[in-house]
C-alpha positions in Angstrom: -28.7 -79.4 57.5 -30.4 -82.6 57.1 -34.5 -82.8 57.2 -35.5 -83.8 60.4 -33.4 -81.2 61.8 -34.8 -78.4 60.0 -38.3 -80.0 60.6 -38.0 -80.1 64.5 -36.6 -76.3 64.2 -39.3 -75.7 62.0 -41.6 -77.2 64.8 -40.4 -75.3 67.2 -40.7 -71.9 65.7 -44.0 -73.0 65.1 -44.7 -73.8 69.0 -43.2 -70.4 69.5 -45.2 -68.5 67.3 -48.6 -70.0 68.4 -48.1 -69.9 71.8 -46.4 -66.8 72.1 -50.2 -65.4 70.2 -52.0 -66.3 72.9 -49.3 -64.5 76.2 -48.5 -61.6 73.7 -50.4 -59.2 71.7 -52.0 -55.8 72.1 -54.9 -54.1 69.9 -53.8 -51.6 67.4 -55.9 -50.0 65.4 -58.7 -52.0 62.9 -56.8 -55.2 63.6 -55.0 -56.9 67.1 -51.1 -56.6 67.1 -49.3 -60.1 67.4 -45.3 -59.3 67.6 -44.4 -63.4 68.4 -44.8 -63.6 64.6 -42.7 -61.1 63.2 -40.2 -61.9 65.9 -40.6 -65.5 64.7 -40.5 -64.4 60.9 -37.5 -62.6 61.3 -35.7 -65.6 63.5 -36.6 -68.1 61.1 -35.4 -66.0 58.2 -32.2 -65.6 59.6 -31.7 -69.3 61.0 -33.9 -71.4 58.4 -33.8 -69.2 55.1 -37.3 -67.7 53.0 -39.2 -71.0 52.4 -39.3 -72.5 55.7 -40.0 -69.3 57.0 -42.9 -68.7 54.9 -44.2 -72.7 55.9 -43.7 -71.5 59.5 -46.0 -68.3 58.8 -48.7 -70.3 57.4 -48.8 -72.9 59.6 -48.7 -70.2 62.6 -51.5 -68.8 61.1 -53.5 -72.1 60.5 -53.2 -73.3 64.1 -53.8 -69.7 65.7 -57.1 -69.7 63.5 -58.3 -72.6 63.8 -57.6 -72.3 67.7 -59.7 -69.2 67.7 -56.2 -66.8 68.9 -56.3 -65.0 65.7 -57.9 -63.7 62.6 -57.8 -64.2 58.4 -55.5 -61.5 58.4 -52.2 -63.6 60.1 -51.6 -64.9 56.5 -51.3 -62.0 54.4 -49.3 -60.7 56.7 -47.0 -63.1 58.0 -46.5 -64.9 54.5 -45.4 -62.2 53.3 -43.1 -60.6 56.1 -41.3 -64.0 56.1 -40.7 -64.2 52.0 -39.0 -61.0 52.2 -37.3 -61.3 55.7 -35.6 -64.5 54.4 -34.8 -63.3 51.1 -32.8 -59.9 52.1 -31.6 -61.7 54.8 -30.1 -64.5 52.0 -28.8 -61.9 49.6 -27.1 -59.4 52.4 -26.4 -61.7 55.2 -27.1 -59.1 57.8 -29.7 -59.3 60.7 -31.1 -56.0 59.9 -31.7 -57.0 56.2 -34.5 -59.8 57.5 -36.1 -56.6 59.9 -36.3 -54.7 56.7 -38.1 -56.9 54.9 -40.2 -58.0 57.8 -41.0 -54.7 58.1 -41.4 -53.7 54.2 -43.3 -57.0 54.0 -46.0 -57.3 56.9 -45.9 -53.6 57.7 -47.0 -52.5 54.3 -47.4 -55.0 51.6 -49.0 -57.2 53.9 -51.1 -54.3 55.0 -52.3 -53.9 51.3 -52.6 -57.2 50.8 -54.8 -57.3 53.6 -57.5 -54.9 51.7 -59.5 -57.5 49.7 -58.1 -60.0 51.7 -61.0 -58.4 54.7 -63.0 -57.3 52.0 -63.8 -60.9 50.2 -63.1 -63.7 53.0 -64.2 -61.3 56.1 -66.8 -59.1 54.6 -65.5 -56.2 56.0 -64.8 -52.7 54.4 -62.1 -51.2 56.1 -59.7 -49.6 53.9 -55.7 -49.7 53.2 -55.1 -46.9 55.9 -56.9 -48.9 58.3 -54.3 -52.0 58.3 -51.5 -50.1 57.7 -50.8 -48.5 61.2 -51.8 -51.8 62.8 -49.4 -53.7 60.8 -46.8 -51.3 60.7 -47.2 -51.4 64.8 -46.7 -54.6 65.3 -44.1 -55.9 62.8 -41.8 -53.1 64.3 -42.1 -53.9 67.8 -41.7 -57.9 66.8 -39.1 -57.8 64.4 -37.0 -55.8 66.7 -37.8 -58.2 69.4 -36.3 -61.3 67.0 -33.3 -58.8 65.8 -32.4 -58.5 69.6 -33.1 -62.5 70.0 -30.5 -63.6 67.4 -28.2 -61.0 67.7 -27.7 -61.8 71.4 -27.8 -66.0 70.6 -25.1 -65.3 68.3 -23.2 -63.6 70.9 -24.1 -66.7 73.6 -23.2 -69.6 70.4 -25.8 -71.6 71.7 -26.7 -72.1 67.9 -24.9 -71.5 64.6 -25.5 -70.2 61.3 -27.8 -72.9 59.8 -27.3 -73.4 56.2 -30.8 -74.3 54.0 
């Protein structure tokens, strides 16, 4: 794939992700549920491979910060969840290997990572089993939501596998 298309895909997921933040997301728990993201992690994964992904995480989580739609914790989380949705989704090749590791990644490493993450940049105490249902919430109900988003443009053809 040659750059500017993988930038203008990269843009896109990015449109996606930030304004899908601000229709989409339900509280749960000590932090807000945002499913556009994982479902955008996992999509991205499959279609751009691990280090876009992760780009498109942090810069979802730039903008939705410094637009006031989300909190500190978008980068822990969503880093993360993309790193290892893209990277089981690279070695297995199989949609459900990038909700795995969105899942593995946001929903409980990023919830750990989340601990001093609150506890030096956001002064706030909570501890591990405070993110964990929260995270573990929402990166289930948006990976599932990007599984069911590729698996059904794969069965349409409107895009193909992109190679990275």
């Amino acid at each position: 794939m040659n750059r500017t298309r993988m930038l203008t895909t990269m843009a896109v997921f990015v449109a996606i992700g930030t304004i899908g933040a601000q229709l989409l997301w339900f509280p749960a728990g000590a932090a807000k549920a945002y499913p556009v993201q994982h479902a955008v992690n996992v999509m991205a994964a499959i279609t751009l491979g691990p280090i876009p992904a992760v780009a498109i995480a942090f810069t979802i989580g730039l903008l939705r910060n410094l637009l006031g739609l989300g909190t500190l914790l978008a980068f822990p989380g969503g880093m993360i969840g993309a790193l290892f949705a893209g990277y089981l989704y690279k070695w297995t090749r199989k949609p459900l290997a990038a909700v795995s590791g969105e899942l593995a990644g946001s929903g409980m490493i990023g919830a750990l990572f989340a601990v001093p993450f609150a506890n030096i940049l956001m002064g706030s105490s909570a501890g591990a089993l405070a993110f964990l249902p929260s995270f573990f919430v929402s990166s289930i109900s948006g990976s599932l939501l990007g599984w069911f988003v590729v698996t059904r443009l794969k069965q349409t053809k409107p895009i193909t596998q992109l190679d990275y």
